[in-house]
C-alpha positions in Angstrom: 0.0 0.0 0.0 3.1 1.7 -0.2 2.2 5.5 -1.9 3.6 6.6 -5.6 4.3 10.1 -3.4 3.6 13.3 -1.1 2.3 16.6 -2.7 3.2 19.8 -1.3 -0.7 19.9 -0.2 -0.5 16.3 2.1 -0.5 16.1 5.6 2.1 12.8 6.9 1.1 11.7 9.9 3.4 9.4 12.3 2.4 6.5 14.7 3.3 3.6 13.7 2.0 1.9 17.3 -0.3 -0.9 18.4 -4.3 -0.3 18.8 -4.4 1.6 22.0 -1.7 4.1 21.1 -3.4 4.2 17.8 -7.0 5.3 19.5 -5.5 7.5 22.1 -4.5 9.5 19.2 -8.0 9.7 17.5 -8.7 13.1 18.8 -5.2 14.7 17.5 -5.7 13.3 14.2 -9.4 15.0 14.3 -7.5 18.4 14.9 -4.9 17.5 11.8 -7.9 17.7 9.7 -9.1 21.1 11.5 -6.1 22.8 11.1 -5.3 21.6 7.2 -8.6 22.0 6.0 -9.7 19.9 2.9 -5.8 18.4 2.6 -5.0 14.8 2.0 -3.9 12.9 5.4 -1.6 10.1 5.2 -0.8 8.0 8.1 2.4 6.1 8.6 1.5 3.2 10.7 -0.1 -0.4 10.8 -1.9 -1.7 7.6 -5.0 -3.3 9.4 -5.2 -0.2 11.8 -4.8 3.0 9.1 -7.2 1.0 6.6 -9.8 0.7 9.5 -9.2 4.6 10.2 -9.6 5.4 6.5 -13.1 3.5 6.5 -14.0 6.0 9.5 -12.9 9.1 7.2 -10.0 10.0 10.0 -7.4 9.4 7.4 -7.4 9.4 4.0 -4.5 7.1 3.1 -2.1 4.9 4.8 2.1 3.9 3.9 2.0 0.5 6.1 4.9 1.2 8.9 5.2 -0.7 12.2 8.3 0.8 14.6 11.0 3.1 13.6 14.0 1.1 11.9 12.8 1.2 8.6 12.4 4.6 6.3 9.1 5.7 5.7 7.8 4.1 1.9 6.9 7.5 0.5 8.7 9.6 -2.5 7.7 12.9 -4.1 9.1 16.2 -4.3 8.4 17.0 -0.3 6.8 20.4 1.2 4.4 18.4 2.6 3.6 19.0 6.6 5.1 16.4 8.4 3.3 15.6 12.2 5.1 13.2 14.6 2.3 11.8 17.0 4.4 8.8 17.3 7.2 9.8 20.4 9.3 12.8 21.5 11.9 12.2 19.1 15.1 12.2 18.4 14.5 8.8 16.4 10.8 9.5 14.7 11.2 13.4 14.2 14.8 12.4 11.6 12.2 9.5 10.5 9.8 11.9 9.4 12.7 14.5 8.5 14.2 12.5 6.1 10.4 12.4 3.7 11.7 16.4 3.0 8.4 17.9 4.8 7.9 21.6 4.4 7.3 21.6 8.1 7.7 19.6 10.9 5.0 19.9 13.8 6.5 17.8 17.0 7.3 18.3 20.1 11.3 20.4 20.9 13.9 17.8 20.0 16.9 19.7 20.2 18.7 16.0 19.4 16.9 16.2 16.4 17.6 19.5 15.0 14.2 20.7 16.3 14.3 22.8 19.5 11.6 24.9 21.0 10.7 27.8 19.4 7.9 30.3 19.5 8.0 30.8 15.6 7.1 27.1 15.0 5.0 24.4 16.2 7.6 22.6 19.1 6.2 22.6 22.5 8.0 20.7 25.0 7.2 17.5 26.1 5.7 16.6 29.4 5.8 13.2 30.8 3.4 12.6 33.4 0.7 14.2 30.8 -2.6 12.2 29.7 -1.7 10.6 26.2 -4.8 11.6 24.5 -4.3 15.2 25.9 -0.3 15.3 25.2 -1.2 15.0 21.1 -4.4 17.4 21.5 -1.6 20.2 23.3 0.5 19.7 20.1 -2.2 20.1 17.4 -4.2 22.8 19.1 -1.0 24.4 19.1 -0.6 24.3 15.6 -4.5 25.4 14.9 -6.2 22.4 15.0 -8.6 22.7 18.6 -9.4 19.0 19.7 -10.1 17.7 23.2 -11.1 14.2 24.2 -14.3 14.5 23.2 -12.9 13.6 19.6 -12.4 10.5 20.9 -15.6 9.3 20.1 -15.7 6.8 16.9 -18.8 6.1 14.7 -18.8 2.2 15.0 -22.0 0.1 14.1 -22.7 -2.0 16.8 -22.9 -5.9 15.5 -25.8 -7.7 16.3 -26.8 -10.7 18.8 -24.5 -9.5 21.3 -26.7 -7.3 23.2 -26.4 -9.2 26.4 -23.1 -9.8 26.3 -20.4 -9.5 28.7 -17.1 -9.2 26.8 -13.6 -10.7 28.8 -10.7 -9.9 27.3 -7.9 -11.6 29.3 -4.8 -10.7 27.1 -2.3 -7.9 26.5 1.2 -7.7 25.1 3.4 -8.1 27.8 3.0 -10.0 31.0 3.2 -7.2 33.2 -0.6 -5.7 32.4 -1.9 -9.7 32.0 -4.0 -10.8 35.1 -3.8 -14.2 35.6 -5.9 -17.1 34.0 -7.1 -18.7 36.3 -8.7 -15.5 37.8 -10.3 -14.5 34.6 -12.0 -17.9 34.6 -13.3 -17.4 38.1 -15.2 -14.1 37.3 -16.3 -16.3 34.3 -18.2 -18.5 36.3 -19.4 -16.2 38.6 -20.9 -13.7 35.5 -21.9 -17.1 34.0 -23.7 -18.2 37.2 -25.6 -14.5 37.7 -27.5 -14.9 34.4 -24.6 -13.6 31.8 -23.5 -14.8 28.8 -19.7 -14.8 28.4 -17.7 -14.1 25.4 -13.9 -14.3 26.0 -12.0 -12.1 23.0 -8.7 -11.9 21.9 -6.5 -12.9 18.8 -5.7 -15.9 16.9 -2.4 -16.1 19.0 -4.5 -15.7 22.1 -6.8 -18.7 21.5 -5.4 -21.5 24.0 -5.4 -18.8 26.7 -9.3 -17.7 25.6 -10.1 -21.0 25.7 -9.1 -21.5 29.2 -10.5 -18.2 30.8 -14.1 -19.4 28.8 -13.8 -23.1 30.1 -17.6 -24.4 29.9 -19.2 -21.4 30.9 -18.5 -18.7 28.7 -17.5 -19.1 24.6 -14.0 -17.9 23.1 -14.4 -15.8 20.1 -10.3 -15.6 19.8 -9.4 -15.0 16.1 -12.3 -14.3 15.1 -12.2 -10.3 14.1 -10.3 -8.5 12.7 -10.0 -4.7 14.1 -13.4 -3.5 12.9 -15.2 -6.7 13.6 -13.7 -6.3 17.4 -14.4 -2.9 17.3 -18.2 -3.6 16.1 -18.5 -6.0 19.2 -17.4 -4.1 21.6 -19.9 -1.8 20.5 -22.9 -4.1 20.8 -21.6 -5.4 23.4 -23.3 -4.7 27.3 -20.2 -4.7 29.0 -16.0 -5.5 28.5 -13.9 -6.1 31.2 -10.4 -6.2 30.1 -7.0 -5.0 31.3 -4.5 -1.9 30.1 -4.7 -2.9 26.8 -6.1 -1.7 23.0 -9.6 -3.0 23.5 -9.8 -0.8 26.5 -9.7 2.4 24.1 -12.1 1.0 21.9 -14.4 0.9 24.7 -14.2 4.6 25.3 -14.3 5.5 22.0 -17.4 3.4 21.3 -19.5 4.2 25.0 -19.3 0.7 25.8 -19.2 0.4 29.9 -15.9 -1.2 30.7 -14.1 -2.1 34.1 -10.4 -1.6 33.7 -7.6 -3.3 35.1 -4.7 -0.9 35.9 -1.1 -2.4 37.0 1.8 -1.1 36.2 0.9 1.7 33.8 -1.1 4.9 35.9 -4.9 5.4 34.9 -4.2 9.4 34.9 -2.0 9.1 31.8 -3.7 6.2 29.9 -7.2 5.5 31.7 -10.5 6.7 29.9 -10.4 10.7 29.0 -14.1 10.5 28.5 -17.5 9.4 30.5 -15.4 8.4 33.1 -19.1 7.3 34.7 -19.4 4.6 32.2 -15.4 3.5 33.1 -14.8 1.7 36.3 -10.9 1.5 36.9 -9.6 -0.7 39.3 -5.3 0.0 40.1 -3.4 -0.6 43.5 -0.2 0.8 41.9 2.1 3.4 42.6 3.2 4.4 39.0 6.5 2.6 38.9 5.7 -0.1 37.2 7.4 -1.5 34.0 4.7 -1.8 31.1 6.8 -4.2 29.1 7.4 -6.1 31.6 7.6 -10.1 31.5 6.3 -11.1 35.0 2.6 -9.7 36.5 3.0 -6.4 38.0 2.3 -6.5 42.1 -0.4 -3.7 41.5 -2.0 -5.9 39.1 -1.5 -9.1 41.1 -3.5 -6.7 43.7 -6.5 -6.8 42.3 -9.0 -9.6 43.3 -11.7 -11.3 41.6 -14.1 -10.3 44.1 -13.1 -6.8 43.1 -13.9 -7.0 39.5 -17.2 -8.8 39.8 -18.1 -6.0 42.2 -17.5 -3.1 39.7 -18.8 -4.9 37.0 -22.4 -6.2 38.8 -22.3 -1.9 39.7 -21.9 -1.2 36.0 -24.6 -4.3 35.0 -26.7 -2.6 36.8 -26.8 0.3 35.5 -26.6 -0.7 32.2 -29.5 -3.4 31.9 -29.4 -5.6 28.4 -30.4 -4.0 25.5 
């Protein structure tokens, strides 16, 4: 999908990330198209993700780029506008440098050439900042107003799953993965109060599914793709999941969702919008490695009792529709 080239009129966008980086930064690509008006928007980052946003009308095209090692697959003449939503730099600003843009809108990277300045767009980066209001801060800076109310996505909500409960035990490092046998447990307990259980996850994920669904719930593992996960969540009553991508689709779609926080702080990657629909469950402290390979001891913290509590709170609140 790689593209014949940039025009001096396209907008390059940068994050090559996973799902949940990808939806936290719904909102900034929302103000891209605010402050380029009626420009083409081309997003450098992961096939099955960018065609799914180009289907929503958030991007218009996609070059297929996972990570930083490998130059971005675009040609042309340049003076095109170049926006890193992907890191802080030095590494993704040169990335995007080297494509010849016209402009580059990113946070200060003095590394990379690009310090802060008050005659372009180069704010400076702030840590401890919300992830979906870091990227808004950059592209309201460069004219394009957004706020986490962009979150929202315009998902059609697939059908039979109306009284669903949606478990989604995995996540891509062992740190932010609660353990199996728990998952199961709150399984039978949802199963014995009257709920029908659907474990999800990918094809990879399936022996795991399996075992959190035993004989009381049913594993759907493999079985979407990101729009058909996305489309569930969104008919779905409930999803209980940990810090992972299907959490963001949850808040982008208003499905009610209890959250399972280790390692990783709520305040910088928790829900930015009806927080009252979003019950988050964390015991940590912030220092917590999110790639981590063993469970985090916030995580491990969190008991099943806990999570059926939050979600029976949220069930009932949100009877089957």
């Amino acid at each position: 999908m790689a593209l014949a080239g940039l025009g001096p009129g396209d907008v390059l966008v940068l994050r090559a990330l996973g799902l949940g980086d990808a939806l936290t930064g719904v909102a900034a690509l929302r103000g891209v198209r605010r402050a380029w008006p009626g420009r083409r928007v081309v997003l450098a980052g992961p096939e099955g993700i960018g065609g799914w946003f180009v289907r929503l009308g958030l991007v218009d095209a996609v070059v297929p780029t996972v990570g930083l090692d490998q130059p971005l697959a675009v040609g042309g003449a340049g003076s095109h506008v170049a926006v890193n939503l992907h890191g802080r730099g030095p590494q993704s600003h040169r990335l995007l440098g080297a494509t010849g843009p016209s402009r580059l809108v990113a946070f200060a990277s003095p590394e990379a050439g690009h310090p802060a300045s008050a005659d372009d767009v180069a704010p400076e980066f702030r840590a401890d900042e919300h992830e979906v209001a870091r990227w808004c801060r950059l592209l309201t800076a460069a004219g394009g107003g957004c706020g986490p109310e962009d979150l929202r996505l315009p998902v059609e909500p697939a059908e039979g799953v109306a009284d669903a409960v949606l478990l989604h035990p995995g996540a891509a490092s062992g740190s932010r993965r609660w353990p199996a046998e728990r998952w199961h447990e709150l399984a039978q307990r949802l199963s014995g109060a009257g709920h029908r259980v659907l474990v999800t996850g990918s094809a990879g994920e399936a022996e795991l599914c399996a075992e959190v669904a035993g004989d009381v719930g049913r594993s759907v593992a493999g079985e979407h793709d990101v729009p058909g996960l996305a489309a569930l969540v969104a008919g779905a009553r409930l999803l209980v999941c940990g810090d992972t991508g299907v959490a963001h689709v949850a808040t982008g779609v208003g499905t009610p969702s209890v959250l399972l926080f280790g390692p990783t702080p709520p305040t910088t990657w928790g829900p930015a919008i009806d927080t009252e629909r979003h019950l988050v469950l964390w015991h940590g402290d912030g220092t917590g490695d999110p790639h981590a390979a063993e469970l985090d001891p916030a995580l491990a913290a969190i008991t099943v009792d806990e999570v059926e509590e939050a979600a029976a709170a949220l069930l009932i609140l949100q009877p089957a529709h």
